[in-house]
C-alpha positions as a LaTeX table, in Angstrom:
\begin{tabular}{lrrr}
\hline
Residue & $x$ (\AA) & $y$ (\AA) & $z$ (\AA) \\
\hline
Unk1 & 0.00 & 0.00 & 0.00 \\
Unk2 & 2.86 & 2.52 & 0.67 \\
Unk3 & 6.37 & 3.60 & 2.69 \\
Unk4 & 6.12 & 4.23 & 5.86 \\
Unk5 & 9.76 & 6.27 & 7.10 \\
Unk6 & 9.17 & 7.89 & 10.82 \\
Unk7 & 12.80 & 8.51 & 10.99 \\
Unk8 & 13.70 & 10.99 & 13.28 \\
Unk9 & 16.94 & 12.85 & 11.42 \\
Unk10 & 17.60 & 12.42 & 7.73 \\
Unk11 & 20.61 & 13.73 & 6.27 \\
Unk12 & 19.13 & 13.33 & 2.60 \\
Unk13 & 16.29 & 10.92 & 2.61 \\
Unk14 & 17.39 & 8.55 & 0.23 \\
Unk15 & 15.16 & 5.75 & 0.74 \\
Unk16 & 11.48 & 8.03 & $-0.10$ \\
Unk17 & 13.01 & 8.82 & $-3.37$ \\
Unk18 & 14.11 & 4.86 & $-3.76$ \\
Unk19 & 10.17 & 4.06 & $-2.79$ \\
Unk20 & 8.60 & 6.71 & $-5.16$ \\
Unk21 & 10.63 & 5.72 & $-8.11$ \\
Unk22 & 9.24 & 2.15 & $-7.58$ \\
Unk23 & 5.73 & 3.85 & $-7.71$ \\
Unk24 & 5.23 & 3.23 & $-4.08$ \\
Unk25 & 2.90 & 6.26 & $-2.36$ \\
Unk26 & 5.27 & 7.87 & 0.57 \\
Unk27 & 4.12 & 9.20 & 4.24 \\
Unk28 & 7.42 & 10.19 & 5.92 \\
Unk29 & 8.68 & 12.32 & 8.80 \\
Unk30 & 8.09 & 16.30 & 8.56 \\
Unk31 & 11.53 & 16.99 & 9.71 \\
Unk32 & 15.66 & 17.52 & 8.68 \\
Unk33 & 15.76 & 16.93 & 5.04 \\
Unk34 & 12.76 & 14.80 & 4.54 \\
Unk35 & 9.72 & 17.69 & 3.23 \\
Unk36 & 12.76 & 19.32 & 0.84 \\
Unk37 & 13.18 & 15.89 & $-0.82$ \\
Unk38 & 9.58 & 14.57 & $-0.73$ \\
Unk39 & 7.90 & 17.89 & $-1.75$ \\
Unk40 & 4.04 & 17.65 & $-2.25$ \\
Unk41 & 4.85 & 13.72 & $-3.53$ \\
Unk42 & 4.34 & 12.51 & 0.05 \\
Unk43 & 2.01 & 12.80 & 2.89 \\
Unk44 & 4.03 & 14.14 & 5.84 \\
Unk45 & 3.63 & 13.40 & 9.60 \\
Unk46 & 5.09 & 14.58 & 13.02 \\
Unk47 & 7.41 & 11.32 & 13.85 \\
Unk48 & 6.77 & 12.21 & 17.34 \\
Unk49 & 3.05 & 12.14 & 17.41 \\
Unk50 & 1.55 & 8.91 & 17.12 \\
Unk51 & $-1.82$ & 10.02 & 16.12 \\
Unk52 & $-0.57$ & 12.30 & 13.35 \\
Unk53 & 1.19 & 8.93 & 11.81 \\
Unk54 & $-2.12$ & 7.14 & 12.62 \\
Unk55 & $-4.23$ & 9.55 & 10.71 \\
Unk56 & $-2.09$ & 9.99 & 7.53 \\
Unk57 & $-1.90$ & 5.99 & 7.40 \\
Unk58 & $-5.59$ & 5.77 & 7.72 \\
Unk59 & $-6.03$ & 8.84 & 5.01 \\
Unk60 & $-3.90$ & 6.53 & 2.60 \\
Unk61 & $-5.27$ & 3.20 & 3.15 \\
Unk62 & $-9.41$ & 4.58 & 2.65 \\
Unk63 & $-8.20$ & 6.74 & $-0.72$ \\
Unk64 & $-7.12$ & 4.51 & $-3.20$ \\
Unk65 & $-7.60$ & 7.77 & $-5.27$ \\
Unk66 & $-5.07$ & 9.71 & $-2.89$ \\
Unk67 & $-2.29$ & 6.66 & $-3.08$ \\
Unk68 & $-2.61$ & 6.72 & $-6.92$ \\
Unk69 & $-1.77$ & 10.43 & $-6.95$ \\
Unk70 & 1.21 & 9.97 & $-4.87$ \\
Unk71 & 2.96 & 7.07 & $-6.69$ \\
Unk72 & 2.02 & 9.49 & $-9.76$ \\
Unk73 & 4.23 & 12.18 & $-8.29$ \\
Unk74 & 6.51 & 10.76 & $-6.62$ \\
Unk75 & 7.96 & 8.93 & $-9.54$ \\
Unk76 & 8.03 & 12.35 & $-11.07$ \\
Unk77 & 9.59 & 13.48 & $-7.62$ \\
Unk78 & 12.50 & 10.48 & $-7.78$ \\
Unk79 & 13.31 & 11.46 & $-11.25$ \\
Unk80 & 14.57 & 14.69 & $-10.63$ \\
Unk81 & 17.01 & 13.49 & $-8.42$ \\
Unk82 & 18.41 & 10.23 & $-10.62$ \\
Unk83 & 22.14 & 9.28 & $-9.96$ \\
Unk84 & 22.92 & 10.26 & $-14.15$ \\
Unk85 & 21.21 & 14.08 & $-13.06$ \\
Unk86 & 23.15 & 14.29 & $-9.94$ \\
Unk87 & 26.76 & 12.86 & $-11.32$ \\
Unk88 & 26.11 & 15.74 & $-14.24$ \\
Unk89 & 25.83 & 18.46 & $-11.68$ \\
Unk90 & 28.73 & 17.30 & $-10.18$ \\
Unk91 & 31.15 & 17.22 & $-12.91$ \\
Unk92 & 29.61 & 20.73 & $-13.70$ \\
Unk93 & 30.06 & 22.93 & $-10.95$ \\
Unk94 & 33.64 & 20.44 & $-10.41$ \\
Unk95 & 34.45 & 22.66 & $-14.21$ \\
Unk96 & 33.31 & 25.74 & $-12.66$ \\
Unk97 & 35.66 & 25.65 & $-9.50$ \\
Unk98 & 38.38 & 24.68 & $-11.80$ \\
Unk99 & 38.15 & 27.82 & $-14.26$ \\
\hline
\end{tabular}
């Protein structure tokens, strides 16, 4: 039905964009990292409230409608941050220090 990541600290939040570019709807932690990289392709949650995670998982298992949308964006999302993107931006900005 979908990822569920509560984490508590992120320092990039690799594994949401792993699950949306399987097509997999996301509800993840509202903290470090985690909204930046998810944007409005997740459903977002306090990790330290258990009823906030209780509602959003609810919300996504009644709306099949809702987890459609999500795995829609989200694999949107997870291609703007593909490995081939991010080693080209590298190398890039690597040229620009260099000049």
């Amino acid at each position: 039905y979908c990822f569920v990541f509560p984490s508590l600290y992120e320092g990039f939040g690799l594994p949401v964009l792993e699950a949306m570019a399987c097509g997999t709807p996301v509800a993840c932690s509202n903290v470090a990292s985690l909204p930046e990289v998810a944007g409005d392709a997740a459903l977002l949650f306090d990790p330290h409230e258990v009823e906030c995670i209780r509602a959003v998982l609810m919300r996504l298992l009644d709306d099949a409608d809702l987890r459609d949308d999500l795995a829609r964006h989200g694999h949107g999302r997870a291609a703007a941050f593909s490995w081939e993107r991010t080693a080209t931006a590298t190398v890039e900005q690597y040229v620009r220090l260099v000049r």
